[in-house]
N, C-alpha and C positions, 0 to 999 in steps of 0.2 A: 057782803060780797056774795055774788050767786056762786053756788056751786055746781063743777062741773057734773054731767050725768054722763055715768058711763055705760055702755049698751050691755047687753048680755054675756055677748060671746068676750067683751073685754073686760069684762067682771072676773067672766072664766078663765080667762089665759094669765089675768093679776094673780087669783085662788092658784093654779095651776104653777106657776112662777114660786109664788112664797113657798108652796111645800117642798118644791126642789130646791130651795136654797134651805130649808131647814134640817134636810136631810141630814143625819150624823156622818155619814161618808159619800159625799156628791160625785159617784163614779157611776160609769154605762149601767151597771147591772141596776142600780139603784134606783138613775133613771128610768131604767125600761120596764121596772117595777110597777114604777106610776106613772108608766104610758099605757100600760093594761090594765090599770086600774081605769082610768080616764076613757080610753079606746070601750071598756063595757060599760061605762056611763052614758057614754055617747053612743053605744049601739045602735038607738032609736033616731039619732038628731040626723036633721036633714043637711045634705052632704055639705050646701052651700054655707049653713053653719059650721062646719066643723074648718070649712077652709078656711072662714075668719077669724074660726080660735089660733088656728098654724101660721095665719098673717102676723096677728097680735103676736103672737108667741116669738117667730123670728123678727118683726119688725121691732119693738118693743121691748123685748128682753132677749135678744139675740138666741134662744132656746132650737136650737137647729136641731138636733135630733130626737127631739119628744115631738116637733112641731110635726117634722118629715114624715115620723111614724104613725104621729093619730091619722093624718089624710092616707098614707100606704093602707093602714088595717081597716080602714071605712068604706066600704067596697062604693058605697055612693059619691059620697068624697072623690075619691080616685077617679072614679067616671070622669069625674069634673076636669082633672087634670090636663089642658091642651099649653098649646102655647103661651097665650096671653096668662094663663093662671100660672106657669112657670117661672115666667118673666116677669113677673108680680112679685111672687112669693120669694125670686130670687137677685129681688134687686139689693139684696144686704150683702153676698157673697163676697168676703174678701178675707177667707185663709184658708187654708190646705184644708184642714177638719168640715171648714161649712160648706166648700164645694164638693166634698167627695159623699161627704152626705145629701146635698141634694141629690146631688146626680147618680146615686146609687141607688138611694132610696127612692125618687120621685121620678127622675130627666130620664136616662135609662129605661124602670119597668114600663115608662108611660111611652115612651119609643119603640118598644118594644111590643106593644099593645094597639101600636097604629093611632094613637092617640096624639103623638105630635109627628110629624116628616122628617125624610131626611135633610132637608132643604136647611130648616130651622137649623140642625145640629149645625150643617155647615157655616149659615150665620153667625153660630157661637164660633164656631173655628177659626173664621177672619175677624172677631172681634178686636181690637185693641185693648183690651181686659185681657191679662193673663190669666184671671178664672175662670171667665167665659170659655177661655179657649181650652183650660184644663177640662170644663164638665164637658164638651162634649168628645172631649176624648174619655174619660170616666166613663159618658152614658155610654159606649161600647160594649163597656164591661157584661152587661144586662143582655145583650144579643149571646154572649161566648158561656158564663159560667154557667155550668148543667145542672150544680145543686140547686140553680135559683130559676131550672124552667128555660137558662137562653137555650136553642136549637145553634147554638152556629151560626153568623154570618160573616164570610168573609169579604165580599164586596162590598156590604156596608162598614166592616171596621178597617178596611182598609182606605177606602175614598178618605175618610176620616184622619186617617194616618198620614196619606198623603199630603190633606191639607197643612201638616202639619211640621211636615221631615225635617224642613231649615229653620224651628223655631230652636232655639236653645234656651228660653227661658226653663228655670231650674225644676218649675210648677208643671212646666207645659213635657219636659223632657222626660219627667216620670210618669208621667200619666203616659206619654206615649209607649215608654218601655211597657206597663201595666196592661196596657191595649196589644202590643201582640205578642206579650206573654201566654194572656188568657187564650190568644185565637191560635198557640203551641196548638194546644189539644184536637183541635181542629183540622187545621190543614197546615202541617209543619212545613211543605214543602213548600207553597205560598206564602209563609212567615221568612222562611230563606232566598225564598226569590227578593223578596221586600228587601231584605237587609243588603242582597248583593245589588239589587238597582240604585241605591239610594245610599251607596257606602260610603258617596263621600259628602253628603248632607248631612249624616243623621250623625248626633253625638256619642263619642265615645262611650259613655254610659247605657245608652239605649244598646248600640254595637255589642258591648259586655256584656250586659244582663239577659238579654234576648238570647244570644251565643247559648249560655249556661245554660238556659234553659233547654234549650231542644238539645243540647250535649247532653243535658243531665237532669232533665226535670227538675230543676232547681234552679232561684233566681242568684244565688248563692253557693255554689256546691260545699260542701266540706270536706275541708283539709286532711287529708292523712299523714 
């Protein structure tokens, strides 16, 4: 019987695979141990290899945030990241944890880099896919948070929002509350106008936790 031959980069992402499952305790920090171990291995590797390692790795052994991480830290890698290599990478997307990691990690920085449109985002937001429509209200997040470099936009996390005010799915409703949390910091007064145009679309939930915040800096305040 021939055997099959596996290419390089799928050699690497099997290697890469086995030692995360042999890990003594298979948690983030453990992961991300040996995504910097891996990320200075591949310093040198050409970007378009590294994106076949993160295919293999999510396609293959569903490995969503070692995969996310080695293309984010490979600066050549990331170049690579447009539409189609998103939409590639993220055709396995189907729970809370694997879209908020694309779209934090990759959909977002690479939005935010000019590397894919707004147009695209919007495509994810009329999706019929509940996750599609969740990452691109996630990639939002990447324009608002200031420790990660976003500058502020609010006509683009709002368009966004927009698309989105009448969905109630449970995925799609937090992600929305999540998006003009982040864009509080920004322009709170345009976060209020949002809530009072749109008061009688948007879910009670989103209504709450938004409120809290710009009452309280908090998505949650605490009880006294």
């Amino acid at each position: 019987m021939a055997q099959s031959v596996w290419s390089e980069e799928q050699a690497l992402a099997a290697q890469i695979d086995a030692q995360l499952r042999a890990l003594p305790l298979d948690n983030t920090p453990n992961q991300r141990t040996l995504r910097r171990k891996y990320s200075r291995y591949l310093r040198e590797a050409p970007g378009e290899f590294v994106l076949d390692v993160a295919r293999e790795l999510i396609l293959r052994y569903d490995r969503w945030m070692v995969a996310c991480e080695l293309v984010r830290h490979h600066p050549e890698a990331f170049q690579l990241v447009d539409a189609t290599a998103l939409e590639d990478l993220g055709r396995g997307i189907r729970s809370w944890g694997t879209v908020d990691c694309f779209a934090r990690t990759l959909a977002g920085p690479a939005w935010l880099r000019g590397q894919i449109g707004d147009e695209r985002i919007h495509q994810w937001a009329r999706s019929e896919s509940r996750w599609w429509r969740r990452a691109a209200l996630v990639s939002t997040v990447a324009w608002n948070v200031r420790s990660k470099g976003g500058p502020g936009d609010v006509p683009r996390t709002l368009a966004v929002c927009r698309l989105l005010v009448d969905d109630h799915d449970d995925m799609v409703v937090k992600a929305l509350s999540w998006a003009l949390r982040e864009l509080v910091a920004h322009d709170s007064q345009a976060v209020r106008d949002f809530l009072q145009a749109h008061s009688d679309a948007l879910a009670a939930r989103v209504q709450r936790e938004v409120t809290n915040k710009l009452e309280t800096g908090l998505k949650y305040p605490r009880r006294t």
